[in-house]
Phi, psi and omega in degrees: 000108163291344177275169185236131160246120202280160137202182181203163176197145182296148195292143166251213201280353136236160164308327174294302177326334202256273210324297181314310187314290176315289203311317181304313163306302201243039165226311191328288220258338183216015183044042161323307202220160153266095183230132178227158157302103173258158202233126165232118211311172184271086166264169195299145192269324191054207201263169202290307170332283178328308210290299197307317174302299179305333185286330200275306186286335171306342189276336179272351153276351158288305186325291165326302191293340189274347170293286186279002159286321188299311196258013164279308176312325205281318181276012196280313181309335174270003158263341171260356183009055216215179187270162176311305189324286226280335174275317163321000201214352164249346175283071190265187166209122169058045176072019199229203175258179197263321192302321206297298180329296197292331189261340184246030187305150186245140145294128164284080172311329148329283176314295202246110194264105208292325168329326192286159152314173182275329181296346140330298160271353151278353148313284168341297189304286176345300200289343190267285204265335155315295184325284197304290141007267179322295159336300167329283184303303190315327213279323178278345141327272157322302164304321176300310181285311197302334166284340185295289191310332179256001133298356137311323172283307175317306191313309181313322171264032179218181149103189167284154172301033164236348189224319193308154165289164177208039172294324150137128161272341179231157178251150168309350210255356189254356155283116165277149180213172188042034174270143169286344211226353194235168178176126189257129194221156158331133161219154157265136190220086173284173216276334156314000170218018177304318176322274152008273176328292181292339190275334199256333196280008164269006178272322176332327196207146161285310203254092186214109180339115169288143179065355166300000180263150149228148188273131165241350178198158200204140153238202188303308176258344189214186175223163189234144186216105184282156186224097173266096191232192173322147223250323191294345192249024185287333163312280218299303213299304191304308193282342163301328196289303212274330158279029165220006185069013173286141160232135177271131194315153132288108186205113170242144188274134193224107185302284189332314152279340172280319148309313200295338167300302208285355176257319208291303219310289191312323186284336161302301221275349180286289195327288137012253191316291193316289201274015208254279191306306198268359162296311185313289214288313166319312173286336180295306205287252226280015181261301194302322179282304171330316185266334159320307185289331184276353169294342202245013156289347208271294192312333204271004176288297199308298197309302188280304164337279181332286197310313199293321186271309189246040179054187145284166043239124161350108155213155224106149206240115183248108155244177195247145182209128170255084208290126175290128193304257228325342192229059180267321184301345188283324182291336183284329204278285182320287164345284159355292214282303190330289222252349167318345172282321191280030171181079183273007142311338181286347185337287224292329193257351167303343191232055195266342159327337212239286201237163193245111157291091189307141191070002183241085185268052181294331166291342140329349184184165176246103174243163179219179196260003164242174180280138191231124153244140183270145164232122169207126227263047168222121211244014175238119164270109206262138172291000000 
C-alpha cells in the first residue's frame, strides 16, 4: 500500500498521550495501520484571518504542487521508455524512496526557514514548483521534437518498399545515370508475382532495356527491382506496370540528398543520447524538490486546519497511518468512535451514504471529525 493518512488530533494532557490512545485503537490489538509520528516544527500562527485565507489557498497549492509531481514522474517513465522498476528506482525524494522520505519527514529548515510566515513559506514553495513547472515544459518540449523528428525519420526507413526511403537499398552502381536518352527505375513487385515480372517486364513499354532487371532488395511481401529502359517510354511502361501490379516508385538517384537523410538521421540520433542523461538527471533532481515540497505543504495544511479546529495555545498531535488495505473501512470506524467528540457535526457524515443532507454535497469530499489528508505516494499510471 502506497497510500497514507495525514491525520492530527488535539494533545490530552500531552501529545504522547494522544499518540499512545491512537496506537491502541488501531494496532495493539488488531493491526490496522502501520503508524509513525510525524513532525511537525513549531511554526508562527499569525492572526486567525491570515489561518482562514491560508486554508484556502494551501487546498489549491496542493493540487497544484501534485500536479507537477505527477507530470514530472510521468514524463520521467516516457523518457526512460523502460519497465516500472527501472523508473520506481529513479523516482526518490532526498535520496531514499518516497514511503521511506514520508514515513521518517524532517522539515527542511533550509529550504522553508520556519522564522518566516506561513504565507511565505507557502509563497516559497508556490514560487519553486512554478519554476520546475515552467522548466518541465521547455525542457520536454525541446526533447519531444527532437524525438518526434527522429522517429520520423526512422518511420521513413522502416515500413513497406511502397512507401520507405531507399536511401539505403541502392548504390550508385544499380543505376544508368547521366543518359540522355536511358533511365533507370524502381518497381515494387510482389513476391507472388515475381514469376510474372521476369516473364512480362521487357514487353511493358517498347523500348525497355532486355535483361536489364535486377532484385536489390526484398522485405516480407514484395521485392524492389530495377528496370531500364527508353526516357520517351516511361508513361506507356508505368501504366502498363500498374495493370499487372508491379508498382513503380517515384525515385531519382541524387547522393547529395540521400547524404544529407542519412548525417540529419546520425545528428538526431547523437543530439537525442546527448541530451538522454542530463534530462534523466534533471528530472530525478526536480521529481525530488517537487514531491519534498509537496509533503511539507502536506504539513503546513495539517498545522493550519489543526490551529483553525482545536484553537489556541498549538497543542496537537500529527500522525501518519499507513492503512492495511483489507481493514480500511474498519479504521475509519475505529477512528470515528476515537475522536467523535471533537466535532459532532461529523455524526451526520460518516454515514452519508445512508441519508443525502439537501445542501450538503458532502460526498464531494471528506470531512471526519479529526484533520485528515491523503498523501498517495504512488503517481504513475503505467499503461
Amino acid at each position: 500500500m502506497t497510500e497514507f493518512w495525514l491525520i492530527s488530533a488535539p494533545g490530552e494532557k500531552t501529545c504522547q498521550q494522544t499518540w499512545d490512545k491512537m496506537m491502541t485503537a488501531t494496532t495493539r490489538t488488531n493491526n490496522l495501520s502501520t503508524n509513525n509520528k510525524f513532525n511537525i516544527p513549531d511554526l508562527k500562527v499569525g492572526t486567525l484571518d491570515v489561518l482562514v485565507g491560508l486554508s484556502d489557498e494551501l487546498a489549491k497549492l496542493d493540487s497544484f504542487v501534485e500536479s507537477v509531481v505527477k507530470k514530472v514522474a510521468q514524463y520521467m517513465a516516457d523518457v526512460l521508455e523502460d519497465s516500472r522498476d527501472k523508473v520506481q528506482e529513479n523516482l526518490l525524494a532526498n535520496g531514499v524512496d518516497l514511503v521511506t522520505y514520508v514515513t521518517r519527514f524532517q522539515w527542511d529548515m533550509a529550504k522553508y526557514p520556519i522564522k518566516q510566515s506561513l504565507k511565505n513559506i507557502s509563497e516559497i514553495v508556490s514560487k519553486q514548483v512554478s519554476q520546475i513547472d515552467n522548466d518541465l515544459k521547455l525542457r520536454a518540449s525541446a526533447y519531444n521534437n527532437l524525438k518526434g523528428n527522429l522517429q520520423n525519420l526512422e518511420r521513413k526507413n522502416a515500413g513497406s518498399l511502397l512507401t520507405r526511403s531507399l536511401a539505403d537499398i541502392v548504390k550508385r552502381d544499380d543505376f544508368v545515370l547521366d543518359s540522355e536518352y536511358l533511365i533507370t527505375m524502381l518497381v515494387v513487385v510482389p513476391k507472388v508475382n515475381y514469376g510474372d515480372w521476369q516473364r512480362t517486364y521487357e514487353t511493358l513499354a517498347e523500348m525497355v532495356v532486355p535483361r536489364s532487371t535486377n532484385l536489390l532488395f526484398e522485405d516480407h511481401d514484395s521485392g524492389l527491382f530495377t528496370v531500364t529502359l527508353f526516357r520517351k517510354a516511361i508513361d506507356d511502361f508505368r501504366h502498363k506496370a500498374r495493370e499487372n501490379k508491379f508498382v513503380v516508385r517515384d525515385f531519382q538517384y541524387n547522393e547529395e540528398e540521400m547524404k544529407a537523410d542519412k548525417e540529419e538521421m546520425t545528428r538526431l540520433s547523437t543530439d537525442k543520447k546527448k541530451q538522454f542523461g542530463p534530462l534523466v538527471r534533471w528530472l530525478k533532481v526536480n521529481f525530488s524538490e517537487a514531491f519534498i515540497a509537496w509533503i511539507h505543504i502536506k504539513a503546513l495544511r495539517v498545522f493550519v486546519e489543526s490551529v483553525l479546529r482545536y484553537g489556541l495555545p498549538v497543542n496537537f498531535q500529527a500522525m501518519l497511518l499507513q492503512p492495511n488495505k483489507k481493514n480500511m473501512k474498519k479504521l475509519r470506524e475505529v477512528l470515528y468512535d476515537l475522536y467523535k467528540h471533537l466535532d459532532s457535526s461529523a455524526a451526520a457524515i460518516i454515514d452519508q451514504s445512508a441519508m443525502d443532507i439537501p445542501g450538503l454535497n458532502l460526498s464531494q469530499q471528506e470531512y471526519y471529525p479529526y484533520v485528515y489528508y491523503k498523501i498517495d505516494c504512488n503517481l504513475l499510471d503505467f499503461k
